[in-house]
KOLDOKE-35240 format. One record per residue: residue number from 1; residue in one letter; x negated, y negated, z of N, C-alpha, C, O in turn. Coordinates in nm, 3 decimals. Layout:
! KOLDOKE-35240
[NUM "A" [X Y Z] [X Y Z] [X Y Z] [X Y Z]]
...
***
This chain:
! KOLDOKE-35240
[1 "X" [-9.701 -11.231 1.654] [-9.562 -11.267 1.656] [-9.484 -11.208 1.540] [-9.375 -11.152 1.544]]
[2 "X" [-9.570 -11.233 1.428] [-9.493 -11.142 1.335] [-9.410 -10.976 1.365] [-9.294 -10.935 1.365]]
[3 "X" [-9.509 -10.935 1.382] [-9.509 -10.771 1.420] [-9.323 -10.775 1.516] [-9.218 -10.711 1.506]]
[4 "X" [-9.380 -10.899 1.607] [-9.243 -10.852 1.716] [-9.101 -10.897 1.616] [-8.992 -10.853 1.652]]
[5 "X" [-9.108 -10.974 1.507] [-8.992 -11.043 1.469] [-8.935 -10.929 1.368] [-8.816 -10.906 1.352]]
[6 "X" [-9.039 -10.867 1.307] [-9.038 -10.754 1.209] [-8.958 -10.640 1.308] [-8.843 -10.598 1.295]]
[7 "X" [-9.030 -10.615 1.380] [-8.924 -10.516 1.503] [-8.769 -10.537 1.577] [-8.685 -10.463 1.629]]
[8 "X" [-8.782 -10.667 1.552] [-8.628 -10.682 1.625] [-8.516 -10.677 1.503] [-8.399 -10.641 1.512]]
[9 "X" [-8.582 -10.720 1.394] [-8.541 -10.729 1.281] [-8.469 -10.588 1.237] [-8.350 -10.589 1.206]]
[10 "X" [-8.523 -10.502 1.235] [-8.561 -10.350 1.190] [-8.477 -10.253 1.290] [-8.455 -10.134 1.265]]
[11 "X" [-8.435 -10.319 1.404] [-8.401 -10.232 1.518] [-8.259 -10.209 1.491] [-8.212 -10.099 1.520]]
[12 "X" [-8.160 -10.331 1.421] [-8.009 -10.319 1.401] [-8.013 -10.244 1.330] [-7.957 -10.141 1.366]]
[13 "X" [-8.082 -10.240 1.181] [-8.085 -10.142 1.067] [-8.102 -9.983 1.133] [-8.033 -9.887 1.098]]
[14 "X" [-8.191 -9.978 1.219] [-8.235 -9.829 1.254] [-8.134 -9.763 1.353] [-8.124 -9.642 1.368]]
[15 "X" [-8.048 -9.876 1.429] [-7.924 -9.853 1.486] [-7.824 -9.793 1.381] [-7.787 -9.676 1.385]]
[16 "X" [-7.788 -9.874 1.297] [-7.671 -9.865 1.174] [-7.768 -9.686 1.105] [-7.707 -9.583 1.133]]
[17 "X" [-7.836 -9.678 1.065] [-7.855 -9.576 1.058] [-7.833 -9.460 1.139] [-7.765 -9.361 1.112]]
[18 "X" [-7.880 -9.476 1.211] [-7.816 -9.345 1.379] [-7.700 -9.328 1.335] [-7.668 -9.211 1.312]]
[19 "X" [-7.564 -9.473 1.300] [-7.512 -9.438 1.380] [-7.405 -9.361 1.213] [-7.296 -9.305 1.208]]
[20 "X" [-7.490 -9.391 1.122] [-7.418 -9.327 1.043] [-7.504 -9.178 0.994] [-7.490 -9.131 0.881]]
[21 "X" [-7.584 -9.122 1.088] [-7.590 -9.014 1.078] [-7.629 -8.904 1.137] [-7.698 -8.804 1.118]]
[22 "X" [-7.512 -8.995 1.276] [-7.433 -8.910 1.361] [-7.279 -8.919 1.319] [-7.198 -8.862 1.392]]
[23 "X" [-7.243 -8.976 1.225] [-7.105 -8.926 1.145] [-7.112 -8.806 1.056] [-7.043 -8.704 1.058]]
[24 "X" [-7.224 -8.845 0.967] [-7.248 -8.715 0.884] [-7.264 -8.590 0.920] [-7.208 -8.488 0.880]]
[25 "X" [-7.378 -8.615 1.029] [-7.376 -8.458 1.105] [-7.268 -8.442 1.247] [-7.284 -8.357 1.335]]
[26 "X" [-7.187 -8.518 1.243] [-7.071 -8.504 1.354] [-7.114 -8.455 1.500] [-7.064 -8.367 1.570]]
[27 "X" [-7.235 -8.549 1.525] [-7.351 -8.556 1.622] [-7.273 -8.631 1.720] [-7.343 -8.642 1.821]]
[28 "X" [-7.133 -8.700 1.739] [-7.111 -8.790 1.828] [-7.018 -8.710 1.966] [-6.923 -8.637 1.939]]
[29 "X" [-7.042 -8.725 2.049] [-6.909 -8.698 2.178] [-6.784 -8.693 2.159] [-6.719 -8.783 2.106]]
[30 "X" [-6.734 -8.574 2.207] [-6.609 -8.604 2.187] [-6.524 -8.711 2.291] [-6.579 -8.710 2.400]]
[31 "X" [-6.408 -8.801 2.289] [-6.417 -8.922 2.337] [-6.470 -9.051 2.338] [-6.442 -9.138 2.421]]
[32 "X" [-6.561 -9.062 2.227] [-6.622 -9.173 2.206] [-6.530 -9.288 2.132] [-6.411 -9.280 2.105]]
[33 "X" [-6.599 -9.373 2.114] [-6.531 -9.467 1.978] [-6.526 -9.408 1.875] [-6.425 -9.392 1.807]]
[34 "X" [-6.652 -9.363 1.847] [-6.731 -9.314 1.676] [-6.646 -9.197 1.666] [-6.574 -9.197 1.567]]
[35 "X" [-6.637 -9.099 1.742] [-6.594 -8.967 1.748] [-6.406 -8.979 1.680] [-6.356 -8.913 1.589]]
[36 "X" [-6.338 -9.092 1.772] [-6.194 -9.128 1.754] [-6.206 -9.226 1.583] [-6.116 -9.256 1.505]]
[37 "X" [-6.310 -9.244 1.577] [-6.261 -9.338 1.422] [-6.323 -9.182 1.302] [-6.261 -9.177 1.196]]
[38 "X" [-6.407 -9.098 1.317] [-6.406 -9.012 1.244] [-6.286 -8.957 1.244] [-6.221 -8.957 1.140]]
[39 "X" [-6.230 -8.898 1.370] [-6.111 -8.827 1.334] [-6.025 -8.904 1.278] [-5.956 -8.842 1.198]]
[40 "X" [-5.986 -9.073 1.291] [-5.868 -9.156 1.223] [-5.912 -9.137 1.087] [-5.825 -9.083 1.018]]
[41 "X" [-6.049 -9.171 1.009] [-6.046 -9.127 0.892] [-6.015 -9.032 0.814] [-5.974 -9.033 0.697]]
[42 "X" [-6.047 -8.915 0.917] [-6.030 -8.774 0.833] [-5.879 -8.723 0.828] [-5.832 -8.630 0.763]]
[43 "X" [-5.812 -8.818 0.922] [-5.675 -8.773 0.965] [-5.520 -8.894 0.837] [-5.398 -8.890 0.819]]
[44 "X" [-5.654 -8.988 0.779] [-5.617 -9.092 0.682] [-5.603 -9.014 0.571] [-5.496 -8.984 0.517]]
[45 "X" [-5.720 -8.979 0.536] [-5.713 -8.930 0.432] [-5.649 -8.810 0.415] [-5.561 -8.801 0.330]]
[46 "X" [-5.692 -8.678 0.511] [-5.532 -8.563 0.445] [-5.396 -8.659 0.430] [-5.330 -8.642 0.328]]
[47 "X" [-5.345 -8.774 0.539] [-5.223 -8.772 0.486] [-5.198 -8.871 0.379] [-5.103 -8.866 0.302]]
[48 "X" [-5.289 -8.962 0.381] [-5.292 -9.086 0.243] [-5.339 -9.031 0.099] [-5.280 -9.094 0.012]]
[49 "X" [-5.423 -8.937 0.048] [-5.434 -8.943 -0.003] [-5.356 -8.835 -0.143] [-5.405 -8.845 -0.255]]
[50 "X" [-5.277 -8.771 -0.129] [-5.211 -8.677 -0.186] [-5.090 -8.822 -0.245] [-5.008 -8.803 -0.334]]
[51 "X" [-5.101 -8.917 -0.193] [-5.046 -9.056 -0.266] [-5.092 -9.118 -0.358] [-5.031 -9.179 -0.446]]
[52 "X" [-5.219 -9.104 -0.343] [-5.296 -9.204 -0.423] [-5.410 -9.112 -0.489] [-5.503 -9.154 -0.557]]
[53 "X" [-5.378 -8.936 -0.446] [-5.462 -8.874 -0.556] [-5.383 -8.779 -0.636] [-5.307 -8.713 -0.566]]
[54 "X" [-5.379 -8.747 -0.779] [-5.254 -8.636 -0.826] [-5.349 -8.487 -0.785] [-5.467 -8.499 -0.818]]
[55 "X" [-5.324 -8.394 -0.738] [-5.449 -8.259 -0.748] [-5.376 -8.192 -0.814] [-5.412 -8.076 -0.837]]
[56 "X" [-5.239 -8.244 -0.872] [-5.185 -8.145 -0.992] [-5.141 -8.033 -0.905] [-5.184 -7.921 -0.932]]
[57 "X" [-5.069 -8.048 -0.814] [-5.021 -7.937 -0.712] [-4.877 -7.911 -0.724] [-4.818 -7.882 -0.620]]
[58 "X" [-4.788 -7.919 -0.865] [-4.670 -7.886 -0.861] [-4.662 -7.787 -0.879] [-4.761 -7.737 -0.931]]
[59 "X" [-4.541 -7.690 -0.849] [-4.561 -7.610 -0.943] [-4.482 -7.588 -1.059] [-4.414 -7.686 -1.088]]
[60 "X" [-4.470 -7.491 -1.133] [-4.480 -7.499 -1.273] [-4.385 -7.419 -1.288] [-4.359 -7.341 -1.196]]
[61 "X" [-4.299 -7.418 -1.423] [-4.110 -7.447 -1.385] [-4.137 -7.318 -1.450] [-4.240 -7.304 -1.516]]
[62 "X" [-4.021 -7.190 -1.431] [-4.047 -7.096 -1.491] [-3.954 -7.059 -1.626] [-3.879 -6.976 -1.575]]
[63 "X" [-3.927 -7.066 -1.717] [-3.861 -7.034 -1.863] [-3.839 -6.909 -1.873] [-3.928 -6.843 -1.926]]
[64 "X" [-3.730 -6.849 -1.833] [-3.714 -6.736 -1.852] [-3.705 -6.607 -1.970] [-3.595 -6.577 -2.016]]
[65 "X" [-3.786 -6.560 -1.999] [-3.779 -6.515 -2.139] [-3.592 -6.454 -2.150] [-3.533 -6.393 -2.061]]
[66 "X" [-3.536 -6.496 -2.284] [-3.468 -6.450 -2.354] [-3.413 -6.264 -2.323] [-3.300 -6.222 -2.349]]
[67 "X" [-3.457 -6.233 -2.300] [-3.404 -6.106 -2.272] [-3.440 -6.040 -2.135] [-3.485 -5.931 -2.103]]
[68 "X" [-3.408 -6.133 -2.081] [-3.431 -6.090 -1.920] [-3.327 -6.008 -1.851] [-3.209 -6.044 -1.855]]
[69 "X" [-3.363 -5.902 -1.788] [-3.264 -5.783 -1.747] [-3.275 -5.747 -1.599] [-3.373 -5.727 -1.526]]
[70 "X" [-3.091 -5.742 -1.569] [-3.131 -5.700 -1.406] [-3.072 -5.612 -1.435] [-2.993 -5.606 -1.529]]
[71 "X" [-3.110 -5.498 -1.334] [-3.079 -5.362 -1.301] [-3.038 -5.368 -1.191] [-3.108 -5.419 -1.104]]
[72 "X" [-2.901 -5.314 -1.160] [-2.824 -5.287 -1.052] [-2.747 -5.143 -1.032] [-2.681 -5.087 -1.119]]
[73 "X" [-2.772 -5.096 -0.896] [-2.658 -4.965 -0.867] [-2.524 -5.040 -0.936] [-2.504 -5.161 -0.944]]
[74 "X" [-2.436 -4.925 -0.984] [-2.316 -4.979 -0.983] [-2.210 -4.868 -0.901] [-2.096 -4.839 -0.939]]
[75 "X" [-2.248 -4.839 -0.834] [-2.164 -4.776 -0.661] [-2.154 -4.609 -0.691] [-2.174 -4.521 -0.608]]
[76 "X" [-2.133 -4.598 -0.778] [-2.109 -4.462 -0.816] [-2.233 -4.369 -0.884] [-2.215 -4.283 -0.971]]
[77 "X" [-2.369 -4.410 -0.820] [-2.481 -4.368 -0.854] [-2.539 -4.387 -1.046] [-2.642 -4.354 -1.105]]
[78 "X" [-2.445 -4.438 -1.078] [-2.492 -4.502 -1.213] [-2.580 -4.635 -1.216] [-2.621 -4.675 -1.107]]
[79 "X" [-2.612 -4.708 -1.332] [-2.698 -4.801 -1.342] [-2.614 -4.881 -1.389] [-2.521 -4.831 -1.452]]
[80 "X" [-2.619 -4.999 -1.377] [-2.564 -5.145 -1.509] [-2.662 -5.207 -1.522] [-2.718 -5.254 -1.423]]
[81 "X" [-2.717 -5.227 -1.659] [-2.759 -5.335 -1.700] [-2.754 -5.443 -1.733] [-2.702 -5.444 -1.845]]
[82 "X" [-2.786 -5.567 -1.692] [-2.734 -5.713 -1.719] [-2.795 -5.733 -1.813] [-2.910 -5.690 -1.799]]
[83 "X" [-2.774 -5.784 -1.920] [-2.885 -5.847 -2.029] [-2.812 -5.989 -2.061] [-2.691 -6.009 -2.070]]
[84 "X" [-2.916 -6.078 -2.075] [-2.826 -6.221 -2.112] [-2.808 -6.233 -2.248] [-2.883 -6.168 -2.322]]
[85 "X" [-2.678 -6.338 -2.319] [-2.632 -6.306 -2.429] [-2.746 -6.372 -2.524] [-2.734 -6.357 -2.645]]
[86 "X" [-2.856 -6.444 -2.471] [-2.914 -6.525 -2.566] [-2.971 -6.389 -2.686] [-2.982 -6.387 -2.809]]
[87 "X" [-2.996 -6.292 -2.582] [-3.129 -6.198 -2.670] [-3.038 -6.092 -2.732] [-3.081 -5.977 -2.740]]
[88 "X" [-2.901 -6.125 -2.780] [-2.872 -6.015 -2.882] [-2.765 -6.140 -2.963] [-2.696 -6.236 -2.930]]
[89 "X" [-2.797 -6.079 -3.062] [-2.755 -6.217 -3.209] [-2.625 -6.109 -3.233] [-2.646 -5.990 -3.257]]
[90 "X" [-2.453 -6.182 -3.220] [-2.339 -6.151 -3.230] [-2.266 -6.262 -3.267] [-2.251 -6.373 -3.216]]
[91 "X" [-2.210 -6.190 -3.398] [-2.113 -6.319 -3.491] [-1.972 -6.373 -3.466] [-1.911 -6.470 -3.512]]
[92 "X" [-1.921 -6.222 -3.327] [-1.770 -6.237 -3.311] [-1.770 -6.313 -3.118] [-1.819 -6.260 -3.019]]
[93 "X" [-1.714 -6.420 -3.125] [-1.720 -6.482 -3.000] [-1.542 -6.489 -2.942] [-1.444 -6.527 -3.006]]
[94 "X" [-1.548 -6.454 -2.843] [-1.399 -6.414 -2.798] [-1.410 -6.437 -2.642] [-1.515 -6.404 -2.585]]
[95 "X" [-1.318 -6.485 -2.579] [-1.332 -6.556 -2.428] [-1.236 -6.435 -2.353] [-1.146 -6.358 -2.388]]
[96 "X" [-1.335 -6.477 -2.191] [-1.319 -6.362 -2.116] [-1.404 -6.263 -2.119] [-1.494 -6.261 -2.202]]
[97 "X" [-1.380 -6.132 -1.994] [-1.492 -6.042 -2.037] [-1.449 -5.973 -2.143] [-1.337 -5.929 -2.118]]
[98 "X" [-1.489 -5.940 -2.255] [-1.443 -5.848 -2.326] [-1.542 -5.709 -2.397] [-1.663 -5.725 -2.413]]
[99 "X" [-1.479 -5.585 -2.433] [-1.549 -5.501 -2.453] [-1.687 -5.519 -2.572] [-1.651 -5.591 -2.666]]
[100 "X" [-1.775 -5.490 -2.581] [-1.868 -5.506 -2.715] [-1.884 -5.387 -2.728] [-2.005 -5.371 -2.745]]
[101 "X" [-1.819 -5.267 -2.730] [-1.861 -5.113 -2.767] [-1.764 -5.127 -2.926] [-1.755 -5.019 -2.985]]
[102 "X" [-1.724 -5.196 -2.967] [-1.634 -5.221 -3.088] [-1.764 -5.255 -3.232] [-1.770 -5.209 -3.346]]
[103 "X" [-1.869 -5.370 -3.144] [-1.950 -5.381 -3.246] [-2.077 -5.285 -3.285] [-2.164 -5.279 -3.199]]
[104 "X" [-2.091 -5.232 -3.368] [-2.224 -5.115 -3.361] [-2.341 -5.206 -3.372] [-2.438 -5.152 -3.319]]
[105 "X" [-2.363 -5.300 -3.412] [-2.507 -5.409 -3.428] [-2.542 -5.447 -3.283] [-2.655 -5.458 -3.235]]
[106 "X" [-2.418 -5.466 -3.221] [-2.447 -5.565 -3.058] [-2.509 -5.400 -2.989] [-2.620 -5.402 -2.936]]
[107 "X" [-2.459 -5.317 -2.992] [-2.467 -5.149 -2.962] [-2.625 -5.147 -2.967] [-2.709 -5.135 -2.878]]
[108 "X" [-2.633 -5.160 -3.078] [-2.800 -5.083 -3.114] [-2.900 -5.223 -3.067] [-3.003 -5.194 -3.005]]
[109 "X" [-2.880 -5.338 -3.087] [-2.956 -5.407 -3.021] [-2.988 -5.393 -2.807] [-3.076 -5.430 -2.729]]
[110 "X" [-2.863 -5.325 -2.797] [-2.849 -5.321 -2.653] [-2.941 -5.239 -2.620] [-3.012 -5.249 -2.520]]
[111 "X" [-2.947 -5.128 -2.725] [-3.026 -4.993 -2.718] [-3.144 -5.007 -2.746] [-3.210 -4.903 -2.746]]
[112 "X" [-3.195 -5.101 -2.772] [-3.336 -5.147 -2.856] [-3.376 -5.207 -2.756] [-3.488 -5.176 -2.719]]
[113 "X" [-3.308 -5.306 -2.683] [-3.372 -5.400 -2.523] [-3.389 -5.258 -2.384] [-3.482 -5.227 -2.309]]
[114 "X" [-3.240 -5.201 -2.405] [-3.228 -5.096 -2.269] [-3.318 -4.976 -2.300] [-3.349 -4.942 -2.186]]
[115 "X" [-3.370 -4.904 -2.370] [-3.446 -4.775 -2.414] [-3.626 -4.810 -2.363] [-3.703 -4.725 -2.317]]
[116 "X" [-3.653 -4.936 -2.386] [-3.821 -4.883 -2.319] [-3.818 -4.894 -2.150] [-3.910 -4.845 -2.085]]
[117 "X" [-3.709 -4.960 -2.087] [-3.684 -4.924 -1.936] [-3.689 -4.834 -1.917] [-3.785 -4.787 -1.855]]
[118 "X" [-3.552 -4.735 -1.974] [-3.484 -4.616 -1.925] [-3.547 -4.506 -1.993] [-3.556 -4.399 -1.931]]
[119 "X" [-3.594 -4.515 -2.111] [-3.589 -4.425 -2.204] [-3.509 -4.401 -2.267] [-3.450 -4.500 -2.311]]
[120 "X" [-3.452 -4.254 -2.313] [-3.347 -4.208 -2.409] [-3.195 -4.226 -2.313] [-3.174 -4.183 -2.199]]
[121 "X" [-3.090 -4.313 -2.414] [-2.973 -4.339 -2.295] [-2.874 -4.388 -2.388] [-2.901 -4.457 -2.486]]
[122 "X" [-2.706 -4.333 -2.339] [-2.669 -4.384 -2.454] [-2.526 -4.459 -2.340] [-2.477 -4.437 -2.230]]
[123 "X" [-2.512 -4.537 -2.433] [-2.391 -4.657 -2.328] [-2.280 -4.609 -2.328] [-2.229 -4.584 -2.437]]
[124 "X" [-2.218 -4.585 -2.223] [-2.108 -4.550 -2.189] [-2.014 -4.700 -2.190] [-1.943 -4.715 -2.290]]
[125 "X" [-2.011 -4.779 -2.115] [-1.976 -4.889 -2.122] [-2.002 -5.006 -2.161] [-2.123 -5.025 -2.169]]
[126 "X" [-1.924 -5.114 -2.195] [-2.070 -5.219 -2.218] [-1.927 -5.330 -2.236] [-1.824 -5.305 -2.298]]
[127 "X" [-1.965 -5.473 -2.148] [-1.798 -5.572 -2.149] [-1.930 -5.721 -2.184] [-2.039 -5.725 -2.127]]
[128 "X" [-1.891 -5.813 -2.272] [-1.932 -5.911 -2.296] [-1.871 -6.009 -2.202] [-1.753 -6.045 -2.196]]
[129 "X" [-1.964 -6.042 -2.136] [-1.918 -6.161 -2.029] [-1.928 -6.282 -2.094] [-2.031 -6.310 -2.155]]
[130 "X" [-1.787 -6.396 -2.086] [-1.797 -6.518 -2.203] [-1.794 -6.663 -2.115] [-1.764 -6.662 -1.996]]
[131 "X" [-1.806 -6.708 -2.141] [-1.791 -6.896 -2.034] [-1.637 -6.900 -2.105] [-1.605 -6.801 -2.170]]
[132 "X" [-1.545 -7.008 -2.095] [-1.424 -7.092 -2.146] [-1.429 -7.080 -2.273] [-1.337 -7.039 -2.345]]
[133 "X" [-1.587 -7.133 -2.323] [-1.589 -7.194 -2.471] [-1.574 -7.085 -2.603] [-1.541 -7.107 -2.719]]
[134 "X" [-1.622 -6.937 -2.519] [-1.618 -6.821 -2.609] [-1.767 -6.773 -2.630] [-1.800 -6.678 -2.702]]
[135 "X" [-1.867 -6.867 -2.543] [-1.982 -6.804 -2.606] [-2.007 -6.691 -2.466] [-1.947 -6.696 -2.359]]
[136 "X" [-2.127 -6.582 -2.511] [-2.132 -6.456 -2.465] [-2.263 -6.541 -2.314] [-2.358 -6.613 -2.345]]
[137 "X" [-2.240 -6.518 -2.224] [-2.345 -6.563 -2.145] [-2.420 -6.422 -2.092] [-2.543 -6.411 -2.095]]
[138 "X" [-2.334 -6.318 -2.046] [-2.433 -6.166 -2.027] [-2.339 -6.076 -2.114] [-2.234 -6.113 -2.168]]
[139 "X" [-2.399 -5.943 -2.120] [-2.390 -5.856 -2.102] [-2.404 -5.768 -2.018] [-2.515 -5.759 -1.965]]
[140 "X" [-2.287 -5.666 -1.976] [-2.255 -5.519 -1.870] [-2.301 -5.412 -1.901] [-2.217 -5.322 -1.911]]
[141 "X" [-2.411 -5.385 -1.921] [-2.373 -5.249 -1.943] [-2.394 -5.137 -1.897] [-2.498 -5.130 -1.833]]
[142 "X" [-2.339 -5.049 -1.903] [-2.307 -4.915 -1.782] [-2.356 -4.775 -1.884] [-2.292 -4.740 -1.983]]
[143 "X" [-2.482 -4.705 -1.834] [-2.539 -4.630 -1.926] [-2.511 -4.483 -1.893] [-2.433 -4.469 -1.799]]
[144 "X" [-2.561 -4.362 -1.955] [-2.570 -4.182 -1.925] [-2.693 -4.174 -1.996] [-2.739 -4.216 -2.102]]
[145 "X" [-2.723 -4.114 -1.912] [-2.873 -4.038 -1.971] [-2.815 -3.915 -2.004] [-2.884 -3.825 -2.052]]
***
């Protein structure tokens, strides 16, 4: 009698086993019970858990370096260079666009940012673009090789 009580005993456990590894090896029918609660889990967790887990998936803000330059046609097969005002140090602040070919320091710094692009180039034009307040936000400038 023992033997049989030991067996009936043993039979739920050896069930519960099956039946968890026919989850693991994804051994079950498709249409089943087992088959529909694997997929509810797996279908839980992609969308629950990006709530309740960080994977550090932002992304990451970009700081634009200081002397960042766009290059544009300017219609007449010439170049303009944009340079922003942070990356050239100028003592005279004046509102509106106004010319900077007046200062020789703002000049040669322009020439010091624009020369490893272009190479050898000398500015034909160049207008300080200002906000209201007077401070310089870009620079124009329009080059000849």
């Amino acid at each position: 009698m023992k033997t049989a009580a030991a067996a009936t005993s043993s039979a739920p456990a050896g069930s519960a086993w099956r039946t968890i590894k026919g989850f693991i090896l994804w051994s079950h029918e498709r249409g089943t019970i087992q088959y529909d609660v694997m997929v509810t889990l797996i279908l839980l967790f992609v969308f629950l858990s990006p709530r309740v887990i960080n994977f550090n998936a932002n992304p990451v803000e970009r700081n634009p370096h200081p002397s960042d330059i766009i290059v544009s046609p300017d219609g007449s097969g010439g170049i303009v260079y944009q340079i922003q005002g942070k990356a050239i140090q100028s003592g005279t602040n004046q509102s509106g666009a106004t010319p900077c070919g007046d200062d020789p320091a703002v000049r040669a710094q322009l020439l010091r940012i624009i020369e490893p692009i272009s190479g050898e180039i000398s500015i034909k034009t160049c207008i300080a673009v200002t906000d209201k307040k007077g401070t310089v936000l870009t620079y124009k400038v329009w080059v000849q090789r």
